[in-house]
mmCIF entry with sequence, helices, sheets and N, C-alpha, C, O atoms, coordinates in Angstrom:
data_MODEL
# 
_entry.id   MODEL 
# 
_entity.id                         1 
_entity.type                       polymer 
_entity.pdbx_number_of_molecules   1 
# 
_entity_poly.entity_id                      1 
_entity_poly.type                           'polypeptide(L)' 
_entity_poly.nstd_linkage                   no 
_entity_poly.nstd_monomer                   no 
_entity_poly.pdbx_seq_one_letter_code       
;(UNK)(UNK)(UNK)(UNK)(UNK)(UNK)(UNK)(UNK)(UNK)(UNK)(UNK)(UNK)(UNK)(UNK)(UNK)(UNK)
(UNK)(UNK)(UNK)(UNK)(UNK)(UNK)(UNK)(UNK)(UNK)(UNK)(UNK)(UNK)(UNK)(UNK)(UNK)(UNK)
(UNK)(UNK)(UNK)(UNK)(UNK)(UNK)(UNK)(UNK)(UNK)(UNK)(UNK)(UNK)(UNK)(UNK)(UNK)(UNK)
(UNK)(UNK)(UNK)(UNK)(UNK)(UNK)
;
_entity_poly.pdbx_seq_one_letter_code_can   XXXXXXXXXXXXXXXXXXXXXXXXXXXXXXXXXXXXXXXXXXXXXXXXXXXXXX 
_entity_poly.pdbx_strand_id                 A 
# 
loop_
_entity_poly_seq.entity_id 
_entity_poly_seq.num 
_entity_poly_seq.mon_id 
_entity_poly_seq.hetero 
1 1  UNK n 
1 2  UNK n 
1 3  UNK n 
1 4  UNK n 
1 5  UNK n 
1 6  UNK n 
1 7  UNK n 
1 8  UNK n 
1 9  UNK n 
1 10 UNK n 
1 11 UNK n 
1 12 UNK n 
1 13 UNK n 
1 14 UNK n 
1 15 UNK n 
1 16 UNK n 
1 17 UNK n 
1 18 UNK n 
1 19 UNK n 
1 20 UNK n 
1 21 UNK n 
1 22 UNK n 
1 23 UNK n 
1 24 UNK n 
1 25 UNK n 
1 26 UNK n 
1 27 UNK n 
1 28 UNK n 
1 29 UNK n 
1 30 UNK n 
1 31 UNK n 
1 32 UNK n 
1 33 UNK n 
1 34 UNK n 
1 35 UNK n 
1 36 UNK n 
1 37 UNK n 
1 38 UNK n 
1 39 UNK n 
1 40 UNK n 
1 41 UNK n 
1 42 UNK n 
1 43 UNK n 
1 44 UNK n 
1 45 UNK n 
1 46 UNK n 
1 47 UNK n 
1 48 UNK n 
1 49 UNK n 
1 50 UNK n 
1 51 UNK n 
1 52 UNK n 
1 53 UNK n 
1 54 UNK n 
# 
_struct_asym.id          A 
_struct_asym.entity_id   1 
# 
loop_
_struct_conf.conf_type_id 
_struct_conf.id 
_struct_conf.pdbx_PDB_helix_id 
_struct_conf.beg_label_comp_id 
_struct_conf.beg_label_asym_id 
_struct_conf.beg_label_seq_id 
_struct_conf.pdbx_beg_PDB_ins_code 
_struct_conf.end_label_comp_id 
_struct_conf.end_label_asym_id 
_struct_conf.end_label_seq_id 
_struct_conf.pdbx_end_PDB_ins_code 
_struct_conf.beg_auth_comp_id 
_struct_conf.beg_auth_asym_id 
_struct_conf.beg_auth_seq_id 
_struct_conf.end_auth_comp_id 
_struct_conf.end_auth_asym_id 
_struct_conf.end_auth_seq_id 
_struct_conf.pdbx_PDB_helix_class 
_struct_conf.details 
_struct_conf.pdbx_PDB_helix_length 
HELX_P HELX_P1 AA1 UNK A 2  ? UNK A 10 ? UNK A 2  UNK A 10 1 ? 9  
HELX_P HELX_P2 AA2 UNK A 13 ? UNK A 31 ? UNK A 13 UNK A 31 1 ? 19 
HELX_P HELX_P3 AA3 UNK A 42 ? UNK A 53 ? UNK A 42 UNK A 53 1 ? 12 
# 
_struct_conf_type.id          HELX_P 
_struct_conf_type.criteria    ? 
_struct_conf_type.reference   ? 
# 
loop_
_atom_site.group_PDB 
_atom_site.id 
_atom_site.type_symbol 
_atom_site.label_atom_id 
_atom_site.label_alt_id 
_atom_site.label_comp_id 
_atom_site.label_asym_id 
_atom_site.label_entity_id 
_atom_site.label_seq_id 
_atom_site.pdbx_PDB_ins_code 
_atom_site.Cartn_x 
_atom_site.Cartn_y 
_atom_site.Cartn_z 
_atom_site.occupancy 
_atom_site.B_iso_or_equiv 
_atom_site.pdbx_formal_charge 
_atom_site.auth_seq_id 
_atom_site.auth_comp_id 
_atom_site.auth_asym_id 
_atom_site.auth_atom_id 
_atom_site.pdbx_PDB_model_num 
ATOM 1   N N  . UNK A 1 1  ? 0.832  -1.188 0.000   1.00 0.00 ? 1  UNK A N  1 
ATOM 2   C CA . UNK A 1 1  ? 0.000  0.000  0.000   1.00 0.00 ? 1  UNK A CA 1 
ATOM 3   C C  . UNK A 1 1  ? 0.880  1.255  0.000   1.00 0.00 ? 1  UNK A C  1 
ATOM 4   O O  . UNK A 1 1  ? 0.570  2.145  -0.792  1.00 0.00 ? 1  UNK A O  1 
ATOM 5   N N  . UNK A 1 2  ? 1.707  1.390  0.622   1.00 0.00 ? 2  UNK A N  1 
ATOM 6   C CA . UNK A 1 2  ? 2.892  1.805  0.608   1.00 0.00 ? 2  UNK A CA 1 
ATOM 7   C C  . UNK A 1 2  ? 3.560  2.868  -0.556  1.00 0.00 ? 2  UNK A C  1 
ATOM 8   O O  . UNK A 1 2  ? 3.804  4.074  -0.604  1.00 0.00 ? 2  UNK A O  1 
ATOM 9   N N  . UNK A 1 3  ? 3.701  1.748  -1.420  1.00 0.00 ? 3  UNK A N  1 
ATOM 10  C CA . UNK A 1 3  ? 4.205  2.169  -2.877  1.00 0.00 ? 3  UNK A CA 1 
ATOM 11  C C  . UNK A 1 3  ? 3.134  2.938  -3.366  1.00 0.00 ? 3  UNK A C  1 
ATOM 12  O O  . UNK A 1 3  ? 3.178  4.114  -3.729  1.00 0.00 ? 3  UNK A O  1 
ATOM 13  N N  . UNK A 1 4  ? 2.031  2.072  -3.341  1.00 0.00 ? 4  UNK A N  1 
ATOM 14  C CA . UNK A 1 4  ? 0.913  2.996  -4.062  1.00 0.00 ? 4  UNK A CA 1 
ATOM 15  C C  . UNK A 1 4  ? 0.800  4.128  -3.972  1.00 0.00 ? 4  UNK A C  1 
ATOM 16  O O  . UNK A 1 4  ? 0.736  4.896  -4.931  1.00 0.00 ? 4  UNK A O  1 
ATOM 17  N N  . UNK A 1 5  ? 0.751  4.471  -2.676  1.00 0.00 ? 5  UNK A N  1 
ATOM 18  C CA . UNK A 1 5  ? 0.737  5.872  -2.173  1.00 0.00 ? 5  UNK A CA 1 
ATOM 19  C C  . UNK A 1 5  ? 1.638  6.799  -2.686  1.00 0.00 ? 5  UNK A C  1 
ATOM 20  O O  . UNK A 1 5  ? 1.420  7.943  -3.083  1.00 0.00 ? 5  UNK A O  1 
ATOM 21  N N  . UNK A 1 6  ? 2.755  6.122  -2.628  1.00 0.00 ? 6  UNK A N  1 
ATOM 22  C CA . UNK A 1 6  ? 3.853  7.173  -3.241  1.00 0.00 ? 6  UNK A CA 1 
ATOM 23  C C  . UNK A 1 6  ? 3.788  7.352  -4.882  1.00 0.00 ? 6  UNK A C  1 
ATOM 24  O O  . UNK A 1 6  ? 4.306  8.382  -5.314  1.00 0.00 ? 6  UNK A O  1 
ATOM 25  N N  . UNK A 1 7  ? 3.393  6.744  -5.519  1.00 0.00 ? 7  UNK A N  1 
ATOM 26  C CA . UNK A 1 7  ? 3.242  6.186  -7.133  1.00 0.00 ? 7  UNK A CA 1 
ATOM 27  C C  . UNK A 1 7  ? 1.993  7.546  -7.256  1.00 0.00 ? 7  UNK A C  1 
ATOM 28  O O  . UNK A 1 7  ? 2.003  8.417  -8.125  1.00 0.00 ? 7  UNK A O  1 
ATOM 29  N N  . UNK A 1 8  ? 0.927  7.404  -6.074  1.00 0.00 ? 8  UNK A N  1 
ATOM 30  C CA . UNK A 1 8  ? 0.188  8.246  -6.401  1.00 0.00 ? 8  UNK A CA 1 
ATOM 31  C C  . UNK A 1 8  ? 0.465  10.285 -6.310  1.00 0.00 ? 8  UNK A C  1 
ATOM 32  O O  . UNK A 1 8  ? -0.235 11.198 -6.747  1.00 0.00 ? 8  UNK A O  1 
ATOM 33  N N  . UNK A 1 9  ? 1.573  10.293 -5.668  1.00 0.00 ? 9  UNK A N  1 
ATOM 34  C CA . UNK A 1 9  ? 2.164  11.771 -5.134  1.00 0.00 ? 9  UNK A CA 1 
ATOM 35  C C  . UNK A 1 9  ? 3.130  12.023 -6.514  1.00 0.00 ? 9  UNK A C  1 
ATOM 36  O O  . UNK A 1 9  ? 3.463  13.108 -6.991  1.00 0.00 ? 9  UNK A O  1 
ATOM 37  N N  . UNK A 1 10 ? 3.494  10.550 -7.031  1.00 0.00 ? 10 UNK A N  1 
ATOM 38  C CA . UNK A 1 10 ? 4.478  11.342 -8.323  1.00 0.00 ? 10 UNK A CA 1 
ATOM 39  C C  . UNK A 1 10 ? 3.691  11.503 -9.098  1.00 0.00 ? 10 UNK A C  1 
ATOM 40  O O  . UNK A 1 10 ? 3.616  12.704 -9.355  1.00 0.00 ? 10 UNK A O  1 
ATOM 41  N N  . UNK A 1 11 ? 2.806  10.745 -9.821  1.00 0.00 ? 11 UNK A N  1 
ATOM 42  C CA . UNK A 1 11 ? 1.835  10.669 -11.044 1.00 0.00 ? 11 UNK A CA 1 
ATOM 43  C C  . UNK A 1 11 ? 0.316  11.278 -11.044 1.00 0.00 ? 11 UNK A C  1 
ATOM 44  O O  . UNK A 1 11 ? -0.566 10.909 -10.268 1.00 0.00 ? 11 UNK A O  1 
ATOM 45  N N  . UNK A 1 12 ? 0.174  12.266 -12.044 1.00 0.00 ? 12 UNK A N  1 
ATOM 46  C CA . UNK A 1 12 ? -1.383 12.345 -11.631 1.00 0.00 ? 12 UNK A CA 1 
ATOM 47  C C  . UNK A 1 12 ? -1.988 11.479 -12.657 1.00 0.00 ? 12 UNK A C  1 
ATOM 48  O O  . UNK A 1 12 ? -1.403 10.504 -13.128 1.00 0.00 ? 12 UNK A O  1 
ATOM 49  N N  . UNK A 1 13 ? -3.169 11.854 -12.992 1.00 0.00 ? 13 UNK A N  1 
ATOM 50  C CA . UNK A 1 13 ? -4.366 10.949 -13.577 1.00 0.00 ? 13 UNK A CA 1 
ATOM 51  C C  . UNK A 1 13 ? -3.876 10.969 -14.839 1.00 0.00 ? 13 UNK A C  1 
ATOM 52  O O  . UNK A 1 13 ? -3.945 9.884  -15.417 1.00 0.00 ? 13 UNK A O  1 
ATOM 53  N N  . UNK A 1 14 ? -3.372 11.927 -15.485 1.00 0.00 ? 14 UNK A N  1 
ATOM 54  C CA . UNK A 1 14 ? -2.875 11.894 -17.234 1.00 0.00 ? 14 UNK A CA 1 
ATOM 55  C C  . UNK A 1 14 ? -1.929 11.458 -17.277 1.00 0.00 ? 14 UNK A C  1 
ATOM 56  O O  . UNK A 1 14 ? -1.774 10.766 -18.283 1.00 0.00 ? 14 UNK A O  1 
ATOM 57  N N  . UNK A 1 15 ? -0.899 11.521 -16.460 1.00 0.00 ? 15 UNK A N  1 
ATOM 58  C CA . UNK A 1 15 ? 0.712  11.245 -16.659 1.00 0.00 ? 15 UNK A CA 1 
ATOM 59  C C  . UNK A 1 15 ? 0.269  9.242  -16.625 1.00 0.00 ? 15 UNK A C  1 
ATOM 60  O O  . UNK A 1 15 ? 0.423  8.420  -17.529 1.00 0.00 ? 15 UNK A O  1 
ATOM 61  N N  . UNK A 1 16 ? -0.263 9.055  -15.274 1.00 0.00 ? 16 UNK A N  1 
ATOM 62  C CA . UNK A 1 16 ? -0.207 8.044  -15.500 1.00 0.00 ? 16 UNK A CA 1 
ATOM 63  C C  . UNK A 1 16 ? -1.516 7.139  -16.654 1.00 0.00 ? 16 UNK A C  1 
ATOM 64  O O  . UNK A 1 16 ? -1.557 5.924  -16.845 1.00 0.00 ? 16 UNK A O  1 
ATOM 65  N N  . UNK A 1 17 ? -2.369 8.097  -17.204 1.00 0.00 ? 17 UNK A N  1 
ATOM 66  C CA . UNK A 1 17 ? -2.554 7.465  -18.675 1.00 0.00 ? 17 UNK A CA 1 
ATOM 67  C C  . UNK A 1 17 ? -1.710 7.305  -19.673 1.00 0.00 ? 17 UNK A C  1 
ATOM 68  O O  . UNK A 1 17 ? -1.411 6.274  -20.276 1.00 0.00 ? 17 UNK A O  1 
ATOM 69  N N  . UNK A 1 18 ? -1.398 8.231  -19.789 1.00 0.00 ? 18 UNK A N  1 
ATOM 70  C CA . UNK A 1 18 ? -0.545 8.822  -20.898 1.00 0.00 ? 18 UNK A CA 1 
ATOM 71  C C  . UNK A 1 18 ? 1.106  7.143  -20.484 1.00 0.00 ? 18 UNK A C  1 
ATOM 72  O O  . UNK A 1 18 ? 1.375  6.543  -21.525 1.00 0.00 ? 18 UNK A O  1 
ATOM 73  N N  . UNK A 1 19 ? 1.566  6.853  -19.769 1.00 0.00 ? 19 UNK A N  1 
ATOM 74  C CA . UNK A 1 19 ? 2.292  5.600  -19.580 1.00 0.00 ? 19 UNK A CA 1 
ATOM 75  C C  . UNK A 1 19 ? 1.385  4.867  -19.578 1.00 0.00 ? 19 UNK A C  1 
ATOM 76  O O  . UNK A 1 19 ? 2.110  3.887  -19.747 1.00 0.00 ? 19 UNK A O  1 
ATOM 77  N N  . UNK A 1 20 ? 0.295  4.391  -19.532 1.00 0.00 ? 20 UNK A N  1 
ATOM 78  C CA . UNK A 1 20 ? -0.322 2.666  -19.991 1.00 0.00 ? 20 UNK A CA 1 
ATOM 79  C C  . UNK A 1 20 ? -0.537 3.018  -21.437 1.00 0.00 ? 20 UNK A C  1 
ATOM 80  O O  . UNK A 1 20 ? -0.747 2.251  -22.377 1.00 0.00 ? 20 UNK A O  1 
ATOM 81  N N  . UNK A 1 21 ? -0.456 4.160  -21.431 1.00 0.00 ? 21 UNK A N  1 
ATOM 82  C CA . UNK A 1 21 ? -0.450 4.766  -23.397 1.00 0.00 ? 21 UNK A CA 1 
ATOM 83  C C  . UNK A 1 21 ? 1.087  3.622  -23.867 1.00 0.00 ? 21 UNK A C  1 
ATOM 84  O O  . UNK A 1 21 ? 1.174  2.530  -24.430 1.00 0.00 ? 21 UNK A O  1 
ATOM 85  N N  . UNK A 1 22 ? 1.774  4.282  -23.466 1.00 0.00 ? 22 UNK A N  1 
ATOM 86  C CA . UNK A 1 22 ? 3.047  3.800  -23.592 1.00 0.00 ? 22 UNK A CA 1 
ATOM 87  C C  . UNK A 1 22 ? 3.563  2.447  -23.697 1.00 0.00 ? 22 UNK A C  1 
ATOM 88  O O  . UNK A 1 22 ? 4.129  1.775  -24.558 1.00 0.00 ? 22 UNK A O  1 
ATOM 89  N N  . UNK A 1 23 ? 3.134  2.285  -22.423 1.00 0.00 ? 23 UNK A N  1 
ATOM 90  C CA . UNK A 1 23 ? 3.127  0.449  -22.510 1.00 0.00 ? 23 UNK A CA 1 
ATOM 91  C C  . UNK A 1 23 ? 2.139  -0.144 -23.730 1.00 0.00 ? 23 UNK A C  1 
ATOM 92  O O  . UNK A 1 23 ? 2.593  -1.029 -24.456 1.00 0.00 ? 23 UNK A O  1 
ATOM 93  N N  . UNK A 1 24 ? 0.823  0.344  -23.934 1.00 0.00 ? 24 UNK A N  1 
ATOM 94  C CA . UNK A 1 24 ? 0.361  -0.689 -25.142 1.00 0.00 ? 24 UNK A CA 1 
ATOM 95  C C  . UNK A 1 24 ? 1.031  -0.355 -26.703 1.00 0.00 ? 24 UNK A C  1 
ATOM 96  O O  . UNK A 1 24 ? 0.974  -1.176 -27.619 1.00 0.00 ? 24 UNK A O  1 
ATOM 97  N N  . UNK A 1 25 ? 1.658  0.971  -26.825 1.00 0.00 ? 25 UNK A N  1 
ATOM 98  C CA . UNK A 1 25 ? 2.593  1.235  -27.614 1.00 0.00 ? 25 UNK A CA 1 
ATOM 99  C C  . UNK A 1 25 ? 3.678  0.450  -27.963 1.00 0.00 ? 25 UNK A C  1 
ATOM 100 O O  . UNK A 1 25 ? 3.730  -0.307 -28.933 1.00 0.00 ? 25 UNK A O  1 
ATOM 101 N N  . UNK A 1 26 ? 4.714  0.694  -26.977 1.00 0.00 ? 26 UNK A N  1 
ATOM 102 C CA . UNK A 1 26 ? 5.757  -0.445 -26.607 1.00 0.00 ? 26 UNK A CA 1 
ATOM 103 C C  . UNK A 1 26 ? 5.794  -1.790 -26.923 1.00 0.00 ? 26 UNK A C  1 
ATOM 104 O O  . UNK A 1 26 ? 6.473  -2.522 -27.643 1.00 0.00 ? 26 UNK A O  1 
ATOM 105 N N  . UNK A 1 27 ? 4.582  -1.925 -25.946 1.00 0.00 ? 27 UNK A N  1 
ATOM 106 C CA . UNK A 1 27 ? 4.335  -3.860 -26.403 1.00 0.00 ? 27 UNK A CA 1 
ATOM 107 C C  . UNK A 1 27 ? 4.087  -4.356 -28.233 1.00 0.00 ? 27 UNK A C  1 
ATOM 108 O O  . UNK A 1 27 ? 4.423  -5.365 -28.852 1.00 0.00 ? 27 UNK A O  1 
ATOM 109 N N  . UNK A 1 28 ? 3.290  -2.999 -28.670 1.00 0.00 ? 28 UNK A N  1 
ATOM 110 C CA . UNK A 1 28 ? 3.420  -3.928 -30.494 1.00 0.00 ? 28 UNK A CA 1 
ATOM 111 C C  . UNK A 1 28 ? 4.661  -3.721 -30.712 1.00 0.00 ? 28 UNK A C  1 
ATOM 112 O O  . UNK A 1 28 ? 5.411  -4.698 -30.728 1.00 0.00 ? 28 UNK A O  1 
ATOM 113 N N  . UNK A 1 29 ? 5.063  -2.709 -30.882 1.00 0.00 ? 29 UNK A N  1 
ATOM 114 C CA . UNK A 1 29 ? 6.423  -2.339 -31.139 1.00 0.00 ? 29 UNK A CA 1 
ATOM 115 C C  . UNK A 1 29 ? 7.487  -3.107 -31.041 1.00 0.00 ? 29 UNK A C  1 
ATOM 116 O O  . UNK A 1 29 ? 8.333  -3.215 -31.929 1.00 0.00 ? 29 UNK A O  1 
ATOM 117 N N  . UNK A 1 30 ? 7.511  -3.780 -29.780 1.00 0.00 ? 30 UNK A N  1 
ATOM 118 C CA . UNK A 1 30 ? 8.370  -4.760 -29.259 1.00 0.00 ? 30 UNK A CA 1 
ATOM 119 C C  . UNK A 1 30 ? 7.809  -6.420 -30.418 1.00 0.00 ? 30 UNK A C  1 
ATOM 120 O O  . UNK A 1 30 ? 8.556  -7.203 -31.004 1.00 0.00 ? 30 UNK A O  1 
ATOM 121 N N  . UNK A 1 31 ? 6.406  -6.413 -30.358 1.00 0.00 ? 31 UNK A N  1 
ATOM 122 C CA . UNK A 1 31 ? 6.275  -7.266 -31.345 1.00 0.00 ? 31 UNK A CA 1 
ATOM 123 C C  . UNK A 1 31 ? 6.269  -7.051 -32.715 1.00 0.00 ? 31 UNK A C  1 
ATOM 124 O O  . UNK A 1 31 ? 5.733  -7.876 -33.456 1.00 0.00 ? 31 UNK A O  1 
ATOM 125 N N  . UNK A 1 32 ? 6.853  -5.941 -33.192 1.00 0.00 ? 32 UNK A N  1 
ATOM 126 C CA . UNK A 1 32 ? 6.982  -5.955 -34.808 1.00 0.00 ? 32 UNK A CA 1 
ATOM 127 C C  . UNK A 1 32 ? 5.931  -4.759 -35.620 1.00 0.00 ? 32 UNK A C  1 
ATOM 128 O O  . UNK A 1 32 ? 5.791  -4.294 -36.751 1.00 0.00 ? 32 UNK A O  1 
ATOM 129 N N  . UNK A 1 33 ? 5.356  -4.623 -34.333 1.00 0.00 ? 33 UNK A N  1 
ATOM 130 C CA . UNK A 1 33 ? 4.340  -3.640 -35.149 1.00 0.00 ? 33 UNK A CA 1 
ATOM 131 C C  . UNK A 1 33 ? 4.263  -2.364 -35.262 1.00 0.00 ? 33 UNK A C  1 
ATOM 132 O O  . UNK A 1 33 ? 4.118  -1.980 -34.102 1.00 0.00 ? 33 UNK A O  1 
ATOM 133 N N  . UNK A 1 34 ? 4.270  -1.430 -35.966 1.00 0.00 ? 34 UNK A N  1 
ATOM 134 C CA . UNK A 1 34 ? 4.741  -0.031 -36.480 1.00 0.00 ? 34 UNK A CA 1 
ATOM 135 C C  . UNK A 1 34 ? 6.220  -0.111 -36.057 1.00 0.00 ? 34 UNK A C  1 
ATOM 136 O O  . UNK A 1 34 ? 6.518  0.861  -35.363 1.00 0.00 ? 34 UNK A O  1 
ATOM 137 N N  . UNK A 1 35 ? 7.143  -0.886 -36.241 1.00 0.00 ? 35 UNK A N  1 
ATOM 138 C CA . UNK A 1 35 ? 8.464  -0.565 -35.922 1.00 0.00 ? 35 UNK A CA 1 
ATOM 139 C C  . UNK A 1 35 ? 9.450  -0.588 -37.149 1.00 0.00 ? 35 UNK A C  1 
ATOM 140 O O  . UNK A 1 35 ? 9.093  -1.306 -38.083 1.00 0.00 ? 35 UNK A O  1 
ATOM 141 N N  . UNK A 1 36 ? 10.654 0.101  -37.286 1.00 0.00 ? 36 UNK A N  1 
ATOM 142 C CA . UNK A 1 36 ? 11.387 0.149  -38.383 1.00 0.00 ? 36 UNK A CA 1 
ATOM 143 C C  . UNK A 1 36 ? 12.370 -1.407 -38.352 1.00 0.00 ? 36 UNK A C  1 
ATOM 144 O O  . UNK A 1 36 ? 13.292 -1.829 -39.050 1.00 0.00 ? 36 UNK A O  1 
ATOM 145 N N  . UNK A 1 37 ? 11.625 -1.939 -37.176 1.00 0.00 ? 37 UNK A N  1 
ATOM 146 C CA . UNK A 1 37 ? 12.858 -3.394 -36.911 1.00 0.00 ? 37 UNK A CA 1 
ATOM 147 C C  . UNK A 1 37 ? 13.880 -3.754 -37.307 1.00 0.00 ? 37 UNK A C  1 
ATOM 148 O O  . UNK A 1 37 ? 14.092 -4.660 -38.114 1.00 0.00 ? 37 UNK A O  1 
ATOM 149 N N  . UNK A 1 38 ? 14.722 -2.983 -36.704 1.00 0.00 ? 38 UNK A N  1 
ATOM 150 C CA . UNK A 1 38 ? 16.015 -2.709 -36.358 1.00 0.00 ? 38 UNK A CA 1 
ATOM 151 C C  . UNK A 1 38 ? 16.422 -2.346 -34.904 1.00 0.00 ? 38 UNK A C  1 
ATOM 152 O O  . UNK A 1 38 ? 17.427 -1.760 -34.502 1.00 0.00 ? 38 UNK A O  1 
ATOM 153 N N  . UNK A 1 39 ? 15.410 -2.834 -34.258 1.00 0.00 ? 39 UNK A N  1 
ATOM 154 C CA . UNK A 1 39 ? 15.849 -2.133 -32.723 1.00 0.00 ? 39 UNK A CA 1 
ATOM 155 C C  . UNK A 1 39 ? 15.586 -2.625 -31.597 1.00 0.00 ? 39 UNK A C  1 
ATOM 156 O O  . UNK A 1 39 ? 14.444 -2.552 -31.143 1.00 0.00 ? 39 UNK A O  1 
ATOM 157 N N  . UNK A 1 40 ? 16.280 -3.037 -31.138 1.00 0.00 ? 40 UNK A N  1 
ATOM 158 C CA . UNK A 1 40 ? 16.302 -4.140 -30.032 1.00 0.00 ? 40 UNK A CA 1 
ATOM 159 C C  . UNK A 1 40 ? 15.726 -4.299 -29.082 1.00 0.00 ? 40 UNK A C  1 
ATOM 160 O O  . UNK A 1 40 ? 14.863 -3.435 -29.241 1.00 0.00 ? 40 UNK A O  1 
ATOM 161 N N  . UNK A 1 41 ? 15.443 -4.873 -27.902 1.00 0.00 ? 41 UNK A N  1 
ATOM 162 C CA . UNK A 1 41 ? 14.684 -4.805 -26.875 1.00 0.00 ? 41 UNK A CA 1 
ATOM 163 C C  . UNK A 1 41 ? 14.840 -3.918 -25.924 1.00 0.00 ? 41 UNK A C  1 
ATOM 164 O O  . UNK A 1 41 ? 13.965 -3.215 -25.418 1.00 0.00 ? 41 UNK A O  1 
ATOM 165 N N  . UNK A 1 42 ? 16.241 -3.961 -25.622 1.00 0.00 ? 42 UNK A N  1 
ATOM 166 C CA . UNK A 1 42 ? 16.778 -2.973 -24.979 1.00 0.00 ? 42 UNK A CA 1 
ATOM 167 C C  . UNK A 1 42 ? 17.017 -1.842 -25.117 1.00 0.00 ? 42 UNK A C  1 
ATOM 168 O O  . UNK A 1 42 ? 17.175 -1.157 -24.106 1.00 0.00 ? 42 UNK A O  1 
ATOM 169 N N  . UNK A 1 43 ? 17.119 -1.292 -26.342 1.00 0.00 ? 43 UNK A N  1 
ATOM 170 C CA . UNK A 1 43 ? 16.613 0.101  -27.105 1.00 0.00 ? 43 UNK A CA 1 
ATOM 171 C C  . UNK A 1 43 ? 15.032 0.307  -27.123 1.00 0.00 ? 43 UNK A C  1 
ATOM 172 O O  . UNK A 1 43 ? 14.600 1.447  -27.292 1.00 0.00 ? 43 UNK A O  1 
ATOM 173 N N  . UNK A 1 44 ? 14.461 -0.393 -27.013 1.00 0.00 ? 44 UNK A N  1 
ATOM 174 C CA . UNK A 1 44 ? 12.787 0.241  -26.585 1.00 0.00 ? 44 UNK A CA 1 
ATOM 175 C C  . UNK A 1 44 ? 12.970 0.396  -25.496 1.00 0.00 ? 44 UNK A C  1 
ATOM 176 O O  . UNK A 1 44 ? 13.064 1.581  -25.175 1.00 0.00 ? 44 UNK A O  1 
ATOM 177 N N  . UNK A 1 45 ? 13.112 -0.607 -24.403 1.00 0.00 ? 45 UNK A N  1 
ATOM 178 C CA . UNK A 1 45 ? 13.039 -0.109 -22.923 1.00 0.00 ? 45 UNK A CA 1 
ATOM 179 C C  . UNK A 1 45 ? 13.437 0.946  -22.987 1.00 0.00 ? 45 UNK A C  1 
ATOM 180 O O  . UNK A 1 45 ? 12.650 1.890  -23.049 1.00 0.00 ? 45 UNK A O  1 
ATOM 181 N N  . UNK A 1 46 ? 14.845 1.137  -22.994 1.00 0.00 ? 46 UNK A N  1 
ATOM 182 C CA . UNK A 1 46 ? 15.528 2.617  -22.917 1.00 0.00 ? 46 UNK A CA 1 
ATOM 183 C C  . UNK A 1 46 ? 14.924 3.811  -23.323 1.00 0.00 ? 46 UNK A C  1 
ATOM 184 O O  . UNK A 1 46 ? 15.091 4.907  -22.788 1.00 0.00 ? 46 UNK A O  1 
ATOM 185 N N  . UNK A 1 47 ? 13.871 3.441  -24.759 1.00 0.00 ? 47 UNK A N  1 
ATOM 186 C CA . UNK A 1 47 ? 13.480 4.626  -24.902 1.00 0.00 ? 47 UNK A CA 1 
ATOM 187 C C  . UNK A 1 47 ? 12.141 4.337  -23.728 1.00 0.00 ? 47 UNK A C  1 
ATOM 188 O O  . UNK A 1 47 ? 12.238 4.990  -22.688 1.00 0.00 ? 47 UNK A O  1 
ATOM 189 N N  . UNK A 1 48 ? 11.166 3.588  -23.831 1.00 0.00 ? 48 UNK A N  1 
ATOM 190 C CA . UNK A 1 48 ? 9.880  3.315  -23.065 1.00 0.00 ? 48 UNK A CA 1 
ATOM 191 C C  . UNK A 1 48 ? 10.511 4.498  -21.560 1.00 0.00 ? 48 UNK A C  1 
ATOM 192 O O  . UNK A 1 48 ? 10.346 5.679  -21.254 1.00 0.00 ? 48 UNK A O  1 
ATOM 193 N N  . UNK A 1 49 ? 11.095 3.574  -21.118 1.00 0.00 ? 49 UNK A N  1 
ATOM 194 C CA . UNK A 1 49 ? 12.095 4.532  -19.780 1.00 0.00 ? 49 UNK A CA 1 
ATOM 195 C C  . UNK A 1 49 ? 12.198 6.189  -19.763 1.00 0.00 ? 49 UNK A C  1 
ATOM 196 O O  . UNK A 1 49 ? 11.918 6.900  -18.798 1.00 0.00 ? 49 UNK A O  1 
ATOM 197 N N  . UNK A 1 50 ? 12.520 6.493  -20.653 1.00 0.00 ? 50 UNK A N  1 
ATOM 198 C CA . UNK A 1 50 ? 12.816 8.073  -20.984 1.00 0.00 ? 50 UNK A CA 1 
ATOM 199 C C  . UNK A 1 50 ? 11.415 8.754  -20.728 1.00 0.00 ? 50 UNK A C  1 
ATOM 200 O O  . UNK A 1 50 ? 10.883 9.431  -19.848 1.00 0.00 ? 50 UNK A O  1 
ATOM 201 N N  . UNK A 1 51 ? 11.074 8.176  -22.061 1.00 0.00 ? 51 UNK A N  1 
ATOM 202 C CA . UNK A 1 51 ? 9.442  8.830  -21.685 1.00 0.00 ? 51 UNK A CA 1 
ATOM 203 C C  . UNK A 1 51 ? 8.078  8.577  -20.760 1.00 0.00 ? 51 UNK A C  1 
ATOM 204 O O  . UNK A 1 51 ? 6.953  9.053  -20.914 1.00 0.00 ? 51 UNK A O  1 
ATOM 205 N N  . UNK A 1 52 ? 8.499  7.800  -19.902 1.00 0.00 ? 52 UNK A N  1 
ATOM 206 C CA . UNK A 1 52 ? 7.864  7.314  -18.464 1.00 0.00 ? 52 UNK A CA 1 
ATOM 207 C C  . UNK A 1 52 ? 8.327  8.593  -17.625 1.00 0.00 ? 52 UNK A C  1 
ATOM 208 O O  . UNK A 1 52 ? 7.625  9.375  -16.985 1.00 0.00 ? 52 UNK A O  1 
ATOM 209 N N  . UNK A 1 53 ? 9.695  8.580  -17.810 1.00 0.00 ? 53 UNK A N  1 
ATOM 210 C CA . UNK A 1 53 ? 10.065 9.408  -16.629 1.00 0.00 ? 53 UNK A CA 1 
ATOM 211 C C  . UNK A 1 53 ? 10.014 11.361 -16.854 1.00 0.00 ? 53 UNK A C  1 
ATOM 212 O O  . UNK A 1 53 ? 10.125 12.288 -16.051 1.00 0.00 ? 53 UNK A O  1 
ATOM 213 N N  . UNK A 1 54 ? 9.841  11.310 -18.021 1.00 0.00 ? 54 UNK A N  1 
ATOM 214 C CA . UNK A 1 54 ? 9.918  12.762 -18.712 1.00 0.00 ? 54 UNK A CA 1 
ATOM 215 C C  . UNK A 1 54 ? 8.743  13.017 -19.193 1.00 0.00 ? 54 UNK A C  1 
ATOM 216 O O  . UNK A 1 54 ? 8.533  14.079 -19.779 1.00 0.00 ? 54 UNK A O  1 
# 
């Protein structure tokens, strides 16, 4: 409960839409879809990461 709480003081209601935006983004992406595939797993995270936190 803990975490939650704190999850809830960083993120408001859009920010944290706007990241499950991200994640269902990510996830085709990661499977092939709208991607220039060339780019690794670890280059999405990295980017997924960036724009979670920014």
């Amino acid at each position: 409960v803990k975490d939650y709480e704190t999850a809830a003081r960083s993120y408001n209601l859009n920010k944290t839409f706007d990241i499950i935006s991200l994640l269902r983004e990510y996830d085709l992406k990661s499977k092939g879809v709208d991607s220039s595939g060339n780019t690794t797993d670890g280059e999405l995270l990295k980017e997924l990461m960036f724009k979670m936190l920014h």
